[in-house]
Residue frames relative to the residue before (quaternion, step in Angstrom):
aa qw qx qy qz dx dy dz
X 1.0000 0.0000 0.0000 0.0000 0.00 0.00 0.00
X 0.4794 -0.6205 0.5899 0.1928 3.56 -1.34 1.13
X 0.0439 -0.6674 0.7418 0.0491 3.91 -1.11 0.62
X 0.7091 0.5168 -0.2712 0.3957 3.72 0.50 -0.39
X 0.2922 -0.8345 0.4563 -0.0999 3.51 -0.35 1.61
X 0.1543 0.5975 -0.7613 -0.1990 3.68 -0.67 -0.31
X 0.1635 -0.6461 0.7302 0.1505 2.95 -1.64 1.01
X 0.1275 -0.8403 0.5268 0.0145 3.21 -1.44 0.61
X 0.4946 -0.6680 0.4107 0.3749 3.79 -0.02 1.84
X 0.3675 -0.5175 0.7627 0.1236 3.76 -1.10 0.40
X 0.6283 0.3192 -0.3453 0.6197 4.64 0.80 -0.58
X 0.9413 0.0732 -0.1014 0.3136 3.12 -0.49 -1.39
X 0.5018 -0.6929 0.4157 0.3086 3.76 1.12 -0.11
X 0.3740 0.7346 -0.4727 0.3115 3.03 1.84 0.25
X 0.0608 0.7547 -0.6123 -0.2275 4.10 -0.84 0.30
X 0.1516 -0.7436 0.6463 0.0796 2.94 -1.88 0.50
X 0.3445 -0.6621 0.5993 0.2895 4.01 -0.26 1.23
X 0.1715 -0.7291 0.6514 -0.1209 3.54 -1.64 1.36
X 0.2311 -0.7384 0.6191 0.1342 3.33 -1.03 0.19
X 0.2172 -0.9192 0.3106 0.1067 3.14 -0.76 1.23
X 0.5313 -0.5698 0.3608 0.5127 3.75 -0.49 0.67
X 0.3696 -0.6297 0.5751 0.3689 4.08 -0.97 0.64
X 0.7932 0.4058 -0.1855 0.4144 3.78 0.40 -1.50
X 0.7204 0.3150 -0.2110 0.5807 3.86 0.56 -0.04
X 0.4755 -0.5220 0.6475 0.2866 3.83 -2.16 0.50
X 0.3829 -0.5501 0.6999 0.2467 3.59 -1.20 0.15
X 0.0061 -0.7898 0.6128 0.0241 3.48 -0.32 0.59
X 0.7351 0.1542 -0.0598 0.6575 3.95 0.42 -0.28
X 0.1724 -0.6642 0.7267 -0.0310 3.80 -1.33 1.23
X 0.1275 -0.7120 0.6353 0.2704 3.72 -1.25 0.30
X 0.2597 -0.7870 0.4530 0.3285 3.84 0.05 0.66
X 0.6753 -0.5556 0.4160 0.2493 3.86 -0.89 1.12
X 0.7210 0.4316 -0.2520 0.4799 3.56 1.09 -1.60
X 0.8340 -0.1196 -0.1003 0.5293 3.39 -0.21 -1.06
X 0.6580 -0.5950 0.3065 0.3451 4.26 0.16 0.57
X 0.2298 0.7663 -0.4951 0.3389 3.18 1.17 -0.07
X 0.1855 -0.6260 0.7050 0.2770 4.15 -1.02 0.75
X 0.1689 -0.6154 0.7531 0.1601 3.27 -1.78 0.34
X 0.3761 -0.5928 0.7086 0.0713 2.95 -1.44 1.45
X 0.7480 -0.4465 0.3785 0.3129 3.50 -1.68 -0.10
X 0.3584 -0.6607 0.5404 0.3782 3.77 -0.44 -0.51
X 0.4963 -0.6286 0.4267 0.4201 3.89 -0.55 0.85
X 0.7857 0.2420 -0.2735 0.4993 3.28 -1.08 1.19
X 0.6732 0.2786 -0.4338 0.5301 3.61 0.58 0.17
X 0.7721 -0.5057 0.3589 0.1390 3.29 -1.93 0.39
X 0.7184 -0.0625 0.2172 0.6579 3.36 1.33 -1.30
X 0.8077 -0.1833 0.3107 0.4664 3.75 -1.90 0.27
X 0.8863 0.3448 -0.1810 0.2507 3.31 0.28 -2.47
X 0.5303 0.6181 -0.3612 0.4542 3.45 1.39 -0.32
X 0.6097 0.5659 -0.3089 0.4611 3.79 0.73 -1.46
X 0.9238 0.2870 0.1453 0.2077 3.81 0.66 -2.03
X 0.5798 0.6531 -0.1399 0.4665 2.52 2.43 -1.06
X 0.4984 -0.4837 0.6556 0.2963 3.59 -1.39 0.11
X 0.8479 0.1376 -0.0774 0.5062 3.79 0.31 -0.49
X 0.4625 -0.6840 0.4830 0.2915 4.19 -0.39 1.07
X 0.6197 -0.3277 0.5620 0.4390 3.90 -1.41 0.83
X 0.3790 -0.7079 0.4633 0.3751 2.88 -2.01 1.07
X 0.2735 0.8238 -0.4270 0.2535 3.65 1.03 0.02
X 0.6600 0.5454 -0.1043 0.5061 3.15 1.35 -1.48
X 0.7742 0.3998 -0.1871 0.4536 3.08 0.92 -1.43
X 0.5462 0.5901 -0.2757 0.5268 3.90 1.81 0.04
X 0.3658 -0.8230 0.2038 0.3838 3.06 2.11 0.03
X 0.1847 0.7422 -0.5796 0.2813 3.49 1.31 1.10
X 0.4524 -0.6857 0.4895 0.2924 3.62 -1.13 0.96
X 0.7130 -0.3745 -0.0614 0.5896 3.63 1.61 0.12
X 0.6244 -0.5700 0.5070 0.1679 3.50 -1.19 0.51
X 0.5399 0.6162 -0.4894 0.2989 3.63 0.63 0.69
């Protein structure tokens, strides 16, 4: 299993590599560059699924999602 993320603002394009919680969704990100919170995208699970380089490990444990 992947724990390393790049997340990537969707405003400023600002990324920032993360580590993800194994037992829980990230539901809400504050982004480093320009503060802005990031919420999921409708239909995904969490921040890392919506923004990330690498799917929640739920996902990756092959839950269909983690809410």
């Amino acid at each position: 299993m992947e724990l390393q993320s790049k997340i990537t603002c969707p405003n400023c394009r600002h990324v920032e590599t993360e580590t993800m919680p194994i037992d829980a969704c990230q539901w809400f990100y504050e982004c480093k560059g320009c503060g802005d919170l990031l919420k999921p995208k409708k239909g995904d699970c969490c921040v890392y699924c919506s923004y990330g380089t690498v799917a929640c490990p739920p996902i990756q444990d092959g839950a269909s999602n983690c809410n």
